[in-house]
C-alpha positions in Angstrom: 16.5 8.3 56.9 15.5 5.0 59.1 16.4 1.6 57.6 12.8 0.4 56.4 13.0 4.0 54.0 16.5 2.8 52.8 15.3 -0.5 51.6 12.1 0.7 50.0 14.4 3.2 48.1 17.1 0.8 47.0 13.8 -1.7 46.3 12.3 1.3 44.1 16.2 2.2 42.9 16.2 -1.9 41.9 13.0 -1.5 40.0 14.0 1.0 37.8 17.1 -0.7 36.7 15.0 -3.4 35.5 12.7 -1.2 33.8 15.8 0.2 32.2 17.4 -3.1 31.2 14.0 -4.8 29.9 13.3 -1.6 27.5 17.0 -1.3 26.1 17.0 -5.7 25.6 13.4 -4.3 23.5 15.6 -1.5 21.9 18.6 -4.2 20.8 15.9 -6.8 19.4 14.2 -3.8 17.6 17.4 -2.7 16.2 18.9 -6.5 15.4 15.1 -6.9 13.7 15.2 -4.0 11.6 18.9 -4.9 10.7 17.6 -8.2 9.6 14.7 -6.7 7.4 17.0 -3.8 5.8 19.5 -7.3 4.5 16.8 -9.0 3.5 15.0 -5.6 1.5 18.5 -5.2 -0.3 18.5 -8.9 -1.4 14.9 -9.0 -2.2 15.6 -6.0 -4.6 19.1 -7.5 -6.2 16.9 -10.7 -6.7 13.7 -9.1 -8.4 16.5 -7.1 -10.8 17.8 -9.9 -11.4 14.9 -11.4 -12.4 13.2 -9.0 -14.3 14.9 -8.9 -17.2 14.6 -12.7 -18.3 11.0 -12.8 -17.3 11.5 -9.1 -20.2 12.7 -11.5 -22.9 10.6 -14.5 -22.2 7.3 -12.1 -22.5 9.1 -10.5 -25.3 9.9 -13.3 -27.4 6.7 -15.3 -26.7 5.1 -12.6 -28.5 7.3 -12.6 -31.2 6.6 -16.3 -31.7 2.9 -15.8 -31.7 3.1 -14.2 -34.9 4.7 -17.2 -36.8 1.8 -19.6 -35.3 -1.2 -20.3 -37.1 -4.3 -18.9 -35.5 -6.5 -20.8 -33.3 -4.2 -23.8 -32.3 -3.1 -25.1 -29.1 0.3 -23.3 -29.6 -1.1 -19.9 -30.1 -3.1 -20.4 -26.6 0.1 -21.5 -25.0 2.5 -18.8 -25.9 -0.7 -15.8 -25.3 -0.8 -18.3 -21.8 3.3 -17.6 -21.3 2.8 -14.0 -22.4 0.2 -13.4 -20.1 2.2 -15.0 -16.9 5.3 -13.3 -17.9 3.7 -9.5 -17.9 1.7 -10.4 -13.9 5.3 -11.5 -13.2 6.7 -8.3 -14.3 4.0 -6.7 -12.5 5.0 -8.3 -9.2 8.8 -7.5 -9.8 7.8 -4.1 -10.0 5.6 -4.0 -6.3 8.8 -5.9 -5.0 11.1 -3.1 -6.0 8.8 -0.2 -5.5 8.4 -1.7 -1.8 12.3 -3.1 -1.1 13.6 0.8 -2.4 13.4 4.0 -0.2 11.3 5.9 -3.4 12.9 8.4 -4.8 10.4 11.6 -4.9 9.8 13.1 -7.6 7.7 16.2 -6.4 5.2 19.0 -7.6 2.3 21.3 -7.1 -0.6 19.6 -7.5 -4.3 19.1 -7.5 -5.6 16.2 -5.6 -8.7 16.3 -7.2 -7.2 16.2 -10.8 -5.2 13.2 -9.9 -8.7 11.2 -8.5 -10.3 12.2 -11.6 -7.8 10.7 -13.4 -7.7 7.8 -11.8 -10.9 6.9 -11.4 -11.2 7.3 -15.2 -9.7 4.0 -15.6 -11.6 1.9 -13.4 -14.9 3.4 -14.5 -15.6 0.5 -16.5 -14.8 -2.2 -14.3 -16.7 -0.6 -11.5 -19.7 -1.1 -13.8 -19.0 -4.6 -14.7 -19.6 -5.2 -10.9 -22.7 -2.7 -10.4 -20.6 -0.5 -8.4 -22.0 3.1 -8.3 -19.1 5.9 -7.9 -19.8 9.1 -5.7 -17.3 12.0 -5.7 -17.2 14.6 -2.9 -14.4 16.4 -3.7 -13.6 19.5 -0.7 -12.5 22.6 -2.4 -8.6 21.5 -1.4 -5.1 23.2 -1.1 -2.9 22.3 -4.2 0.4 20.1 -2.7 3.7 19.3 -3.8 3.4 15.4 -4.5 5.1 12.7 -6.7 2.1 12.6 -9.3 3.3 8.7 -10.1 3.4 7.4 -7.0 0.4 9.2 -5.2 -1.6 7.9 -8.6 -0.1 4.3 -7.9 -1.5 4.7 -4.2 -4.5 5.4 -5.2 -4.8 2.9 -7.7 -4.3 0.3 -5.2 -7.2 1.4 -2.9 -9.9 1.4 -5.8 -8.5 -2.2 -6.7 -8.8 -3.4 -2.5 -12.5 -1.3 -3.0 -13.8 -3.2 -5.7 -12.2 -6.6 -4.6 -14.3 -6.1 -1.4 -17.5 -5.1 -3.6 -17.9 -8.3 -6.1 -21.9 -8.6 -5.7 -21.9 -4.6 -6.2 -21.8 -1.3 -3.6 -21.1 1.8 -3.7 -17.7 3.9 -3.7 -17.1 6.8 -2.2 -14.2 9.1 -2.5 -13.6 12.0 -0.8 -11.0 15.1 -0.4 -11.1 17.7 2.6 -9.0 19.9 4.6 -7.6 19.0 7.9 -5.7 20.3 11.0 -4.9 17.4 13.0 -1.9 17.5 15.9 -0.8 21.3 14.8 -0.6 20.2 11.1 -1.9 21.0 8.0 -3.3 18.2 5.7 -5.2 17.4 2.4 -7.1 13.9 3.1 -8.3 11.5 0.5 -10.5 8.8 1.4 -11.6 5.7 -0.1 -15.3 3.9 1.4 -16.5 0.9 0.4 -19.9 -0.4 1.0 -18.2 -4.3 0.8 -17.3 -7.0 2.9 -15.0 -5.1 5.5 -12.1 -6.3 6.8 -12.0 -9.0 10.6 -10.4 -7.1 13.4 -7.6 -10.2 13.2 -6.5 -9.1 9.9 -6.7 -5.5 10.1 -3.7 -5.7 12.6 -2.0 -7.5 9.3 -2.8 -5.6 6.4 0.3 -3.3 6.1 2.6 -6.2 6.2 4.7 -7.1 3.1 2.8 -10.3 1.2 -0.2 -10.3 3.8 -3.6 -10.8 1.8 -6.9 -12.4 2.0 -7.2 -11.8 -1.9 -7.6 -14.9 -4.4 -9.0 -14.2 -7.7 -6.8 -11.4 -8.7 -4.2 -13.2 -7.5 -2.8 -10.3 -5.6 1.0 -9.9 -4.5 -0.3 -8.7 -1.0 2.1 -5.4 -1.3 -0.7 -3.3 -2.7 -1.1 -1.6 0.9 2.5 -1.7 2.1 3.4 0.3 -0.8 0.5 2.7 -0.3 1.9 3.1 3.1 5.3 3.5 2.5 4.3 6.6 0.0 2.3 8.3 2.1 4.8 7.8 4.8 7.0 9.1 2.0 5.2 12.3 1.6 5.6 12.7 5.5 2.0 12.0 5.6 0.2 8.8 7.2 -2.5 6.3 6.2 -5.7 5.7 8.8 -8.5 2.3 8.1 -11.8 2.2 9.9 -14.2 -1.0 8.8 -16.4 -2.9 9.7 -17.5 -6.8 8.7 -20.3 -6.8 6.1 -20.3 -2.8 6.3 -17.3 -1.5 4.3 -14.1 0.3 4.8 -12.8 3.5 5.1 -9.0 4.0 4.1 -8.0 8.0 4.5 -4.5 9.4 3.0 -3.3 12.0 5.3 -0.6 14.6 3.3 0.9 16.9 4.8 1.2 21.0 3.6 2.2 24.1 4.3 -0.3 26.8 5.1 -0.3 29.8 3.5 
């Protein structure tokens, strides 16, 4: 080997090293970053226990009060006012936990279907009050072992981000199929919305913790982390395709065994 093919080697040999160096540095900042978050997770979730039960007692006895104040005065607005503020604070304590906790799964056969129907049941009435039309294309689907809680609280949160996107009315779709994607098996729920559709800036954002664009609900901004992090639970994964003044498309990917 001459000298000129010894240099370009050792200059090749050289480049690799970097290469190596400049990926493990990425590995240690990865590691040092998720270190941080897992601390910071663990004192999020002491805090919010913490919490919870004074913001209990204050909702609790604020209630209790109510009942000894004659109806129709200032006070009675007041303490339904602190009663009110106390149960969305409970609410939020409960997002914060679900999300700062690994969750606990509590699984069993079921049908997706059943669970949308369900579901939906509840926001029928709402969906109305903002001339939003419901359409149900439900796939003849594989019944999977699920939490029933938590898959119900996922969904929940992407009819709530539907009709937030819909307040001058639209149309929601949802839908159940069958996949094989990558050598597996999944059952896939998807939510559509006909609304405003979601800016290419924020949809890089929308899975992080307290991220939202929301105002008049008022919303925590963990709504989709959590979804996330129970799919994710499941061993499934959660997909979004939108477009501005078009809609959105969130799909539930869970994973199953075929027969």
């Amino acid at each position: 080997m001459d000298a000129a093919a010894i240099r370009e080697t050792i200059k090749v040999v050289n480049a690799q090293l970097m290469e190596s160096r400049k990926a493990e540095k990425k590995l240690q900042e990865k590691i040092i970053e998720y270190e941080k978050l897992s601390a910071l997770g663990r004192l999020t979730a002491n805090v919010a226990h913490e919490i919870r039960t004074p913001i209990t007692v204050i909702g609790g006895l604020a209630r209790r009060l109510e009942k000894s104040i004659p109806s129709g005065t200032k006070a009675e607005e007041y303490l339904e006012l602190i009663f009110l503020e106390a149960k969305r604070l409970e609410e939020i304590l409960k997002d914060v936990l679900v999300f700062s906790n690994e969750p606990f799964l509590l699984k069993e056969k079921k049908d997706i279907n059943r669970l949308l129907e369900d579901s939906l049941g509840v926001y029928e009435d709402e969906c109305r009050k903002y001339s939003i039309s419901i359409q149900k294309v439900f796939g003849d689907v594989t019944l999977i072992y699920v939490d029933k809680r938590l898959v119900m609280e996922a969904i929940k949160n992407l009819i709530l981000n539907a009709i937030d996107a819909m307040p001058d009315g639209g149309r929601l779709t949802i839908t159940t199929r069958e996949d094989f994607l990558n050598g597996k098996n999944y059952v896939t729920l998807k939510v559509t919305d006909t609304g405003v559709g979601i800016s290419e800036e924020n949809i890089k954002m929308i899975y992080e913790p307290f991220f939202t664009t929301k105002i008049a609900r008022k919303d925590t901004g963990l709504g989709l982390s959590i979804t996330k992090k129970i799919v994710e639970g499941h061993g499934g994964f959660i997909k979004v395709d939108s477009s501005i003044a078009k809609g959105s498309t969130f799909s539930l990917y869970f994973p199953y065994r075929a027969k």
